[in-house]
N, C-alpha and C positions, 0 to 999 in steps of 0.2 A: 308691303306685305312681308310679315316674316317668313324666312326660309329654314324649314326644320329638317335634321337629320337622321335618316331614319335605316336599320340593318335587318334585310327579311331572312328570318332564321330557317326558313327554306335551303335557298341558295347562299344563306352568306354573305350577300352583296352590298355595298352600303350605296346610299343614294338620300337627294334632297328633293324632299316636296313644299314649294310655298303654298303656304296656303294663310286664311283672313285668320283675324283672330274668331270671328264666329266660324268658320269652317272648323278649325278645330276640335274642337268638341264632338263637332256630329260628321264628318269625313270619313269615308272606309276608303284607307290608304292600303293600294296595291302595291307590289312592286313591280316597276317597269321592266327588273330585267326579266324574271320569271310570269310575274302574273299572279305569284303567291300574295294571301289575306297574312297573312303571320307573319307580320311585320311588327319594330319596337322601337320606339324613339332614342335614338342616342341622346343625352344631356349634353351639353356644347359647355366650353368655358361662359363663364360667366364675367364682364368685362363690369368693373364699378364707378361710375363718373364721380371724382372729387371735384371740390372749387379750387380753384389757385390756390384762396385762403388758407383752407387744409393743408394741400403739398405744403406753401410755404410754413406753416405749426409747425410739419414733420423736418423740414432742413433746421429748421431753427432748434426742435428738438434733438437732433440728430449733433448739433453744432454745441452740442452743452459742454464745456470745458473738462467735468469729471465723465463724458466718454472718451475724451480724447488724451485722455492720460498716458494710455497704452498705446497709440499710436506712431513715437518715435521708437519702442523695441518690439515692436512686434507688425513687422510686414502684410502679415494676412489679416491682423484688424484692419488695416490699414488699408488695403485693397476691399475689406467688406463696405467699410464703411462708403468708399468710392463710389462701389457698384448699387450701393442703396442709395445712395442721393444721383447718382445718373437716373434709378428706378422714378425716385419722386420727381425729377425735371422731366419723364417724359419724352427725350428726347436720345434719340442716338447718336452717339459722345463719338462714331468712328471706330474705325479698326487698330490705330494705333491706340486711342484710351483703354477698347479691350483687351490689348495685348498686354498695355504696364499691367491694368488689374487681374487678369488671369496669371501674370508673372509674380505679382506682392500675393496672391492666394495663393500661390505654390511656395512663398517663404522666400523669395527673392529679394534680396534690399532694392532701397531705390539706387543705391550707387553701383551694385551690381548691375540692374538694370540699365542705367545711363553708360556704362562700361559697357555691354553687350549690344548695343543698339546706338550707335554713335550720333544718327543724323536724329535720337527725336526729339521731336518739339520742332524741329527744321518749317517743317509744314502739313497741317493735319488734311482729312481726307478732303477736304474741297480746298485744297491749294493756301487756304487763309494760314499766316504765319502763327505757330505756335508762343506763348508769351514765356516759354521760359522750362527748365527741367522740371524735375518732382521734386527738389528740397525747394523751389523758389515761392 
């Protein structure tokens, strides 16, 4: 059963009600903390399932030779471009991948960055060995 979330302009207070998807419609949703009818559905993010197939279009796209033109002068393409193919895997790349990309978004080279942070690549956050710096 979905869980909806909902703010009673009463009190102010936010709170979730699940309810069926036929409850919906015809429900008089109180709020638990007051007991107030005047209550309004907050909208929630909205999450969109892609197939593999898409993500991989998007890296492929993403990997087109004339975007990557400006990626050896200009550090923050370079970091965006990062932080959007981390986005299309899905996956959380660790605290040290966010740290190089929050560093190249702020205009830092990568050899600045390998200067300032001597051990990385050492070993990322589950102890697996890193394969190498940012120019390899």
């Amino acid at each position: 059963m979905p869980v909806y979330e909902y703010r009673c302009l009463d009190c102010k207070r936010r709170f979730d009600k699940r309810l069926s998807f036929a409850e919906y419609d015809n429900a008089v949703v109180l709020c638990p903390h007051c007991g107030g009818k005047n209550v309004t559905r907050k909208i929630g993010r909205v999450r969109v399932s892609r197939s593999e197939e898409s993500r991989l279009q998007s890296l492929e796209n993403m990997s087109d030779p004339a975007r990557m033109a400006d990626l050896d002068r200009d550090p923050r393409e370079l970091g965006r471009m990062m932080r959007s193919m981390s986005a299309e895997l899905g996956e959380d790349m660790g605290s040290e991948f966010h740290e190089v990309v929050n560093r190249l978004e702020a205009g830092q080279t990568p050899d600045e960055i390998e200067k300032s942070i001597p051990d990385l690549g050492s070993a990322n956050d589950d102890g697996a060995g890193f394969t190498g710096g940012l120019d390899d």
